[in-house]
ChimeraX commands (.cxc) that place a marker at each C-alpha (Angstrom):
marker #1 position 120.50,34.65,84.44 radius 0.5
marker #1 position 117.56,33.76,86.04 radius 0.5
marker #1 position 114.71,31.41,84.14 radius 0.5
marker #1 position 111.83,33.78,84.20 radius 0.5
marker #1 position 113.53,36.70,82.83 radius 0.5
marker #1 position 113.76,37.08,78.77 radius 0.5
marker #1 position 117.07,37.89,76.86 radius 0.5
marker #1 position 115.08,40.99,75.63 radius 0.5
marker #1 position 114.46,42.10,79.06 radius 0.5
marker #1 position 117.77,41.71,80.24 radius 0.5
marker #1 position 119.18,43.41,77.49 radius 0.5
marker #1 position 116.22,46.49,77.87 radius 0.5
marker #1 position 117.34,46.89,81.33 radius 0.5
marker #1 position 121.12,46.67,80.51 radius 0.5
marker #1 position 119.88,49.23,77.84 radius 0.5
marker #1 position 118.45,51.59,80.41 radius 0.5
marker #1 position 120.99,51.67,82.70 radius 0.5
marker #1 position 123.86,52.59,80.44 radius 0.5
marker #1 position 121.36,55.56,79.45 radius 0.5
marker #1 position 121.12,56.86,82.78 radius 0.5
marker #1 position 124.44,56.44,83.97 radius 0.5
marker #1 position 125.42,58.36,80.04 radius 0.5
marker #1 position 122.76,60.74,80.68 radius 0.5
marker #1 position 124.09,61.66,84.50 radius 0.5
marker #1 position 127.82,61.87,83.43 radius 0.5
marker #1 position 126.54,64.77,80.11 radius 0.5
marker #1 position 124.14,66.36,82.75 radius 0.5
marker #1 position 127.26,66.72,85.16 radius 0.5
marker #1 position 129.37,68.03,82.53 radius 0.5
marker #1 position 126.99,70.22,81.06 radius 0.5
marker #1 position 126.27,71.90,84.74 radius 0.5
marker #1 position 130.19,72.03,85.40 radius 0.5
marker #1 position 131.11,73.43,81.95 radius 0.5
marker #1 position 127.69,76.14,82.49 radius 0.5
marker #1 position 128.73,76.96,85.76 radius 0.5
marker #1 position 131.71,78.64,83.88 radius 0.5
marker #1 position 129.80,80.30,81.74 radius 0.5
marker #1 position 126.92,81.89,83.91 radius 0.5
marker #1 position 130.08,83.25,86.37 radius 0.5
marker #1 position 131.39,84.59,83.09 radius 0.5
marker #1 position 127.96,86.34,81.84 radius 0.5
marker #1 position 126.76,87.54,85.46 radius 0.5
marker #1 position 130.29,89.43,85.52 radius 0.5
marker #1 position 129.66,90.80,82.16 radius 0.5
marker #1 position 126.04,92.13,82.73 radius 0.5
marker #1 position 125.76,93.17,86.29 radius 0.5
marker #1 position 123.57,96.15,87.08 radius 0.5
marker #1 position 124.55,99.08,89.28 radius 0.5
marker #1 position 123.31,99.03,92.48 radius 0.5
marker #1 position 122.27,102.53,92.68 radius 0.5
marker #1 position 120.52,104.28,89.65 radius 0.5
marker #1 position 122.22,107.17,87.73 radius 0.5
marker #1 position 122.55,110.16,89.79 radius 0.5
marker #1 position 122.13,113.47,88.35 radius 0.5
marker #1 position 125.43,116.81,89.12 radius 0.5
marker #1 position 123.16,118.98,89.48 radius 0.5
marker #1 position 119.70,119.70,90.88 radius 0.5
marker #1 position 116.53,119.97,89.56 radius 0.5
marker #1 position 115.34,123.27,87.33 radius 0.5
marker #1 position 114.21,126.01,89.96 radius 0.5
marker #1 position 110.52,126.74,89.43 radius 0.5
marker #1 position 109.27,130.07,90.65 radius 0.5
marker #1 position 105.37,131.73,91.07 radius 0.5
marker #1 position 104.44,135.16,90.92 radius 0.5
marker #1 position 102.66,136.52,94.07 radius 0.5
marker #1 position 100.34,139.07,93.96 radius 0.5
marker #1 position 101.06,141.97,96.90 radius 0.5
marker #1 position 97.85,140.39,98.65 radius 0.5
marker #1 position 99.63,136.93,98.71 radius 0.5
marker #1 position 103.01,138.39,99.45 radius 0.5
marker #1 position 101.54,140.21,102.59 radius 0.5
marker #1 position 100.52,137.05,103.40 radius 0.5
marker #1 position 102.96,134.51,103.30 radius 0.5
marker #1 position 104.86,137.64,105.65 radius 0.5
marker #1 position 102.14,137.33,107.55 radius 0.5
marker #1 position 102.09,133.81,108.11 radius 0.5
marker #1 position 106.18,133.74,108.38 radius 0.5
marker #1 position 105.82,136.01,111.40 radius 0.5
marker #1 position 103.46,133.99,113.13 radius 0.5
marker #1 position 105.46,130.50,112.12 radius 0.5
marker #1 position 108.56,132.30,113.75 radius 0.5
marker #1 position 106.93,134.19,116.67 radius 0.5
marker #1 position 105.86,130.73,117.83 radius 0.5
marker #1 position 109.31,129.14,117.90 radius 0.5
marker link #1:1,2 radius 0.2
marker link #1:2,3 radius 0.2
marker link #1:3,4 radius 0.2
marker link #1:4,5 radius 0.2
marker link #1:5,6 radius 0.2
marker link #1:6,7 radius 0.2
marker link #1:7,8 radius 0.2
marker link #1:8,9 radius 0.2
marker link #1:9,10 radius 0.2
marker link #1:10,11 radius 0.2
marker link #1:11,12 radius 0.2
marker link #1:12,13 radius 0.2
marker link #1:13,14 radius 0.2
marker link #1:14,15 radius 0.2
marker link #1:15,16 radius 0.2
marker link #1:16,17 radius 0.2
marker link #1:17,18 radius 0.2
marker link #1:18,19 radius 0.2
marker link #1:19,20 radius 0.2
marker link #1:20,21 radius 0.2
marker link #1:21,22 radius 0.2
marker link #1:22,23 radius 0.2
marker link #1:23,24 radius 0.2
marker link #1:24,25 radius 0.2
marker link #1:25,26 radius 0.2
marker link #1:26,27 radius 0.2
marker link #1:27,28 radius 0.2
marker link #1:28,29 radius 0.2
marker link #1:29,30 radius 0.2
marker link #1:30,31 radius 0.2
marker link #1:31,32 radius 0.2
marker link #1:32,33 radius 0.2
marker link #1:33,34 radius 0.2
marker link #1:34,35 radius 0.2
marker link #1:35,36 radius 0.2
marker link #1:36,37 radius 0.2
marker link #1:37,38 radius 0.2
marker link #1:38,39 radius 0.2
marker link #1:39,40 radius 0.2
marker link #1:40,41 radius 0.2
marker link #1:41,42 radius 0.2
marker link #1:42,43 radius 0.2
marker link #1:43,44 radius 0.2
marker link #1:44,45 radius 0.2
marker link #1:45,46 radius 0.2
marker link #1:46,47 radius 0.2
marker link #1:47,48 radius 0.2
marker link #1:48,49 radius 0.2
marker link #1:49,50 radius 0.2
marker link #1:50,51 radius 0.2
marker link #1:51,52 radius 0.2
marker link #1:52,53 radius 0.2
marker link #1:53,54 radius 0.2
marker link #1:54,55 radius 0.2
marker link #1:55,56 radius 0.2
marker link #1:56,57 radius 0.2
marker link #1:57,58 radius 0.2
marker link #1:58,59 radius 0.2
marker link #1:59,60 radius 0.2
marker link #1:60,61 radius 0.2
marker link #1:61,62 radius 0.2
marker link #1:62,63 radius 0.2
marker link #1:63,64 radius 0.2
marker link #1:64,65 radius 0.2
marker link #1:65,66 radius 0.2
marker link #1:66,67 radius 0.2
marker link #1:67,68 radius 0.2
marker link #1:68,69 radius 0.2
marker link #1:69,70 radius 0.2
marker link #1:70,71 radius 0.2
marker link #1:71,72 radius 0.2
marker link #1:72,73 radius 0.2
marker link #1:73,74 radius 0.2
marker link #1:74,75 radius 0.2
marker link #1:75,76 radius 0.2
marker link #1:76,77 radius 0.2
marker link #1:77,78 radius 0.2
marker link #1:78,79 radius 0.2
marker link #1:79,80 radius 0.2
marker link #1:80,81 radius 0.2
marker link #1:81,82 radius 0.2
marker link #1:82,83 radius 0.2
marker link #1:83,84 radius 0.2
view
């Protein structure tokens, strides 16, 4: 032991170091033993990928036309089609 070094240091830092190497071997435990677990929940409460899909379509909406409008939209079907 050498002379300028107390017995309560040496004992502090004897102290210390069996703390850290007791706190290293529970923090390696605890991450090995939670590495278990976390598989274990993330298989549990996965999400699907894609959202719920619906069997059938949307509700049809409809709008009544007026002749005028009706004459129309013809109209502008005609054209639409004539151009093709």
């Amino acid at each position: 032991m050498p002379e300028h070094v107390s017995v309560y240091q040496l004992l502090g830092m004897t102290f210390l170091v069996l703390v850290t190497v007791a706190w290293g071997f529970g923090l390696a435990l605890m991450l090995r033993h939670g590495r278990g677990e976390a598989a274990l929940w993330r298989a549990a409460h996965t999400r699907p990928t894609l959202a719920h899909q619906r069997q059938t379509g949307p509700p049809r909406e409809s709008v009544e036309l007026t002749p005028a409008e009706e004459d129309a939209f013809e109209g502008l079907v005609r054209r639409l089609s004539a151009d093709r």
